[in-house]
C-alpha positions in Angstrom: 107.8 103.4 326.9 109.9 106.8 326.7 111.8 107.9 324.3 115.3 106.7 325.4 114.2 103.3 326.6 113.4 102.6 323.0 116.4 104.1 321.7 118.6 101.4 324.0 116.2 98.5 322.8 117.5 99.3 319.3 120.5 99.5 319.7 120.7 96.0 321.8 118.8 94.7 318.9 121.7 95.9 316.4 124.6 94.4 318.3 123.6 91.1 318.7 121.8 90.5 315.3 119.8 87.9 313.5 118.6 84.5 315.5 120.6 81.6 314.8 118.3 78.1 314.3 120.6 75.1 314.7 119.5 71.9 313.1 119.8 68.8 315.3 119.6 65.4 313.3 116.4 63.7 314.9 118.6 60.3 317.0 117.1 57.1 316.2 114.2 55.5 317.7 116.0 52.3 318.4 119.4 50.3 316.9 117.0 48.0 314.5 118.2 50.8 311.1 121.8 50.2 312.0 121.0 46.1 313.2 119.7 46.2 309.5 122.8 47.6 307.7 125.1 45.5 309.6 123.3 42.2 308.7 123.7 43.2 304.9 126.9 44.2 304.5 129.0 41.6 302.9 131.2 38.9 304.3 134.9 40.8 303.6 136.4 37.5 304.3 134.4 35.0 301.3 136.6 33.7 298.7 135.4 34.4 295.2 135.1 31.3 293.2 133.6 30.8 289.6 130.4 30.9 289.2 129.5 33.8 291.3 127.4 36.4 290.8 129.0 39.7 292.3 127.1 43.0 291.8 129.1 46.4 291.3 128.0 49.9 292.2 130.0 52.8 292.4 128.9 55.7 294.3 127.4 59.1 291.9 128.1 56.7 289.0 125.0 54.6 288.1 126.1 53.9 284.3 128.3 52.1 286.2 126.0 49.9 288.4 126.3 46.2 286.8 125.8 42.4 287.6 128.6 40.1 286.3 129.4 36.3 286.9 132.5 35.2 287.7 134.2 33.0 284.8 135.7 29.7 285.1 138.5 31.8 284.4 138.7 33.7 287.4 137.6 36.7 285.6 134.7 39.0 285.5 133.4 41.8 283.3 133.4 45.2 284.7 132.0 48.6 282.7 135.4 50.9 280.9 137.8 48.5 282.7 136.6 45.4 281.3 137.6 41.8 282.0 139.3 41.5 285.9 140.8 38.6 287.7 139.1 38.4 290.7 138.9 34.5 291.1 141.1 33.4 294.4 140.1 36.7 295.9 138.3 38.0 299.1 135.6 40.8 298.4 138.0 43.3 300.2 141.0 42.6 298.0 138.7 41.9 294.6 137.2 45.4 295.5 140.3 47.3 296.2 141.7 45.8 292.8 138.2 47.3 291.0 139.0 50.4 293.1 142.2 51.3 292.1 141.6 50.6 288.0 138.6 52.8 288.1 140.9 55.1 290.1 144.1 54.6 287.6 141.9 56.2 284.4 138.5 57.0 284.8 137.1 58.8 288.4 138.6 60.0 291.5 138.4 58.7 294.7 136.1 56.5 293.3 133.6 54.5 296.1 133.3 51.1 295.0 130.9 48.3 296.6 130.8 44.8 295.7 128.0 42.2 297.0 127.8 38.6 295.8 124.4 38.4 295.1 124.0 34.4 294.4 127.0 31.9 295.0 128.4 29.2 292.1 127.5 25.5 293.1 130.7 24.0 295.0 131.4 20.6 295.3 133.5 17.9 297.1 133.8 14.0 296.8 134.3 11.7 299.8 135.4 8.5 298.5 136.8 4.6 300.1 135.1 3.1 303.3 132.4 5.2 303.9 128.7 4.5 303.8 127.5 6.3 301.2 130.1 7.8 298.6 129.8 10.4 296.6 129.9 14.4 295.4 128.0 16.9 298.5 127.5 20.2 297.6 130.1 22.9 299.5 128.0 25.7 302.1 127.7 29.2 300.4 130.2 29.8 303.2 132.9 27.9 300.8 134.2 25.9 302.9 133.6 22.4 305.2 135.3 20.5 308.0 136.3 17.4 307.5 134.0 15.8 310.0 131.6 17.6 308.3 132.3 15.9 305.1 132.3 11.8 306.2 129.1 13.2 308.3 127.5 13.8 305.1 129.0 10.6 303.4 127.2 8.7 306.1 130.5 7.9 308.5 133.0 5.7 308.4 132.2 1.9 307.5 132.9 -1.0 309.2 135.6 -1.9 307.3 137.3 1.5 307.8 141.0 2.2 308.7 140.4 4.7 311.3 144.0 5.9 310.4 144.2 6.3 307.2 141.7 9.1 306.1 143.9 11.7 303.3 142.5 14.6 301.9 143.5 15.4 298.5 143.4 19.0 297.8 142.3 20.3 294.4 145.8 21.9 293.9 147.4 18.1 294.0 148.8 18.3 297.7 147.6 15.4 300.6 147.0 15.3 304.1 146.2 11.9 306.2 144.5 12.4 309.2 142.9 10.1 311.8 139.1 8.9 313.3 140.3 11.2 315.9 140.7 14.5 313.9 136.7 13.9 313.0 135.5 14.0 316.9 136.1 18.1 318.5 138.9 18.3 315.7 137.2 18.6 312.7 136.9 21.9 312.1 140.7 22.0 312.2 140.9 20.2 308.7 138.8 23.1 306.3 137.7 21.8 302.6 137.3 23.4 299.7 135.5 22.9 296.6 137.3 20.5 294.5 138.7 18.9 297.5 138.4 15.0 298.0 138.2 12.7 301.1 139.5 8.8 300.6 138.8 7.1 303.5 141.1 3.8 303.1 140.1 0.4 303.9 141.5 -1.4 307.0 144.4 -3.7 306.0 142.8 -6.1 308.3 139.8 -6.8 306.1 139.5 -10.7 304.8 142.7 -11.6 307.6 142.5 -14.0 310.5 144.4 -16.7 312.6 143.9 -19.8 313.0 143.7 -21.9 316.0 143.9 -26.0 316.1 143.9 -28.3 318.9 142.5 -28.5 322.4 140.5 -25.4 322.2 136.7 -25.5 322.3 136.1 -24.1 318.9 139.1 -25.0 316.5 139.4 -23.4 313.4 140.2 -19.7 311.5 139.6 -16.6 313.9 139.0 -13.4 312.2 141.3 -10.9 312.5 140.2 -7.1 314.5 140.1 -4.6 311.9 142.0 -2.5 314.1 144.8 -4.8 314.3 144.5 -5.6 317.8 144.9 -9.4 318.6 147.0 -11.0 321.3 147.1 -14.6 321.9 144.4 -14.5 324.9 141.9 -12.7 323.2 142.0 -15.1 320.5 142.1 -18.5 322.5 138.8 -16.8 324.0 137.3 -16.0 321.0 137.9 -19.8 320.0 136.1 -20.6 323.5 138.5 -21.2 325.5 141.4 -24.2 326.5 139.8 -27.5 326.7 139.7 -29.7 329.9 143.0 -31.5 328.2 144.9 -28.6 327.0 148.1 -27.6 327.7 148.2 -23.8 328.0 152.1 -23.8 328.9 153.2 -24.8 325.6 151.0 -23.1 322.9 152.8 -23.0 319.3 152.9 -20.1 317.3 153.8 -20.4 314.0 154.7 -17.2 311.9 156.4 -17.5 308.3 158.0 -20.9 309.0 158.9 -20.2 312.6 157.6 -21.6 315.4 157.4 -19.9 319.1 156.4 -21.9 322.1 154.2 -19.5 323.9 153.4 -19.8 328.4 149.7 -19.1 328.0 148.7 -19.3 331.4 151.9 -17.2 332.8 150.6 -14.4 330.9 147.2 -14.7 331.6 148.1 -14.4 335.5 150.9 -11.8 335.8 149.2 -9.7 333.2 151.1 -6.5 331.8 151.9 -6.7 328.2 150.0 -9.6 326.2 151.9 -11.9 323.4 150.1 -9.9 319.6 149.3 -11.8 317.1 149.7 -11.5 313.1 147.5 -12.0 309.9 148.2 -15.7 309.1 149.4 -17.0 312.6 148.3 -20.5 313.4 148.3 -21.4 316.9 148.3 -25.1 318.3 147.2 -26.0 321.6 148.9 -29.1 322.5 147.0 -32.1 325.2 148.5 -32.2 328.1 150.3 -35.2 329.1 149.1 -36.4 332.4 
């Protein structure tokens, strides 16, 4: 190499100066670290109840990492800032609360976590006609459906009303709802701890009619716990008009009033049948030939 070729190779060297090395961040050999950190962060939306256990940490500040249990109070006990109400609260709000005191005296821009690292036992009581009574423990979740609840309770008994089914809230306010509400409904009606279930007993329980003359089976008919009883269903449940009845003129008496009932008329046109109340007493006259 001559003299001037190495005087232009130092000069090119000159202008464009040192290397650059540019560090790429190495990408990731699959999503299973970011799979991970999404399964533990928290649930933003649980309610915060007493007995929960919440841990704190707060980012370049571990004097400040602490575990604290919820009160029955509603309070917890935080480092500098002491006693909080966070009872009522979701983990966003409770942790912008703890945010903004830390923020208000002691850091800046402070970057707060809070986990619940173990959940207070919950409880609700499903009470009335049901099969097995009694206090069920709530999900860590918080909260239960209402189907969810008599499921647990063991269902409905025999002697339920299928109407009459009230949930009685912890904060004194009630709700009846129906069999129907605990069948693709039922996770409509949410419970909470404290909450109770009183499933009422069919008014219908211990009631009946009775029926007297030419039928096959005279005597007291129990009533449907549902409610439902026309004046066919019953004379069938009594086995039927004897060979001498007289199904044109049945009697129906009701509170001192008696109805003279066309039996057979309804049983052949159909449409809407003749009901029947607690107490009734029917009589099936002979026919006269």
């Amino acid at each position: 190499m001559n003299l001037s070729s190495c005087f232009w190779l130092i000069l090119l060297l000159l202008v464009s100066g040192p290397a650059q090395v540019v560090a790429v961040p190495d990408a990731p050999a699959d999503g299973k670290a970011n799979a991970k950190a999404a399964a533990s962060a928290p649930d933003a939306s649980y309610t915060l109840k007493p007995d929960d256990v919440l841990e704190l940490s707060v980012f370049g500040e571990d004097d400040l990492s602490t575990t604290t249990k919820i009160l029955k109070t509603g309070e917890a006990v935080f480092p500098l800032i002491g006693a909080v109400n966070v009872g009522g609260l979701n983990l966003d709000a409770a942790t912008t609360r703890i945010r903004g005191l830390y923020a208000d005296k002691y850091l800046v821009n402070p970057r707060v976590t809070i986990t619940v690292s173990s959940y207070g036992e919950q409880w609700i009581t499903v009470l009335g006609a049901v099969k097995t009574a009694g206090t069920f423990p709530v999900p860590a979740s918080g909260s239960i459906d209402l189907a969810s609840a008599v499921a647990l309770a063991g269902g409905l008994s025999e002697d339920a009303d299928s109407r009459s089914i009230s949930v009685i809230r912890s904060s004194g306010a009630t709700s009846v709802h129906s069999k129907g509400q605990l069948t693709g409904q039922g996770s409509a009606v949410q419970l909470r701890a404290g909450d109770r279930v009183v499933v009422g007993q069919s008014a219908y329980v211990g009631k009946s009619v009775t029926i007297l003359g030419r039928v096959m089976r005279p005597g007291p008919i129990p009533f449907p716990l549902d409610g439902n009883l026309d004046i066919i269903r019953a004379i069938s449940q009594a086995g039927g008009f004897h060979e001498l009845a007289n199904p044109k003129k049945v009697n129906v008496s009701r509170e001192g009033k008696v109805q003279v009932i066309d039996v057979r008329e309804l049983s052949e046109r159909g449409g809407s049948a003749f009901r029947l109340q607690p107490g009734d007493v029917l009589t099936v006259p002979e026919r006269i030939f």
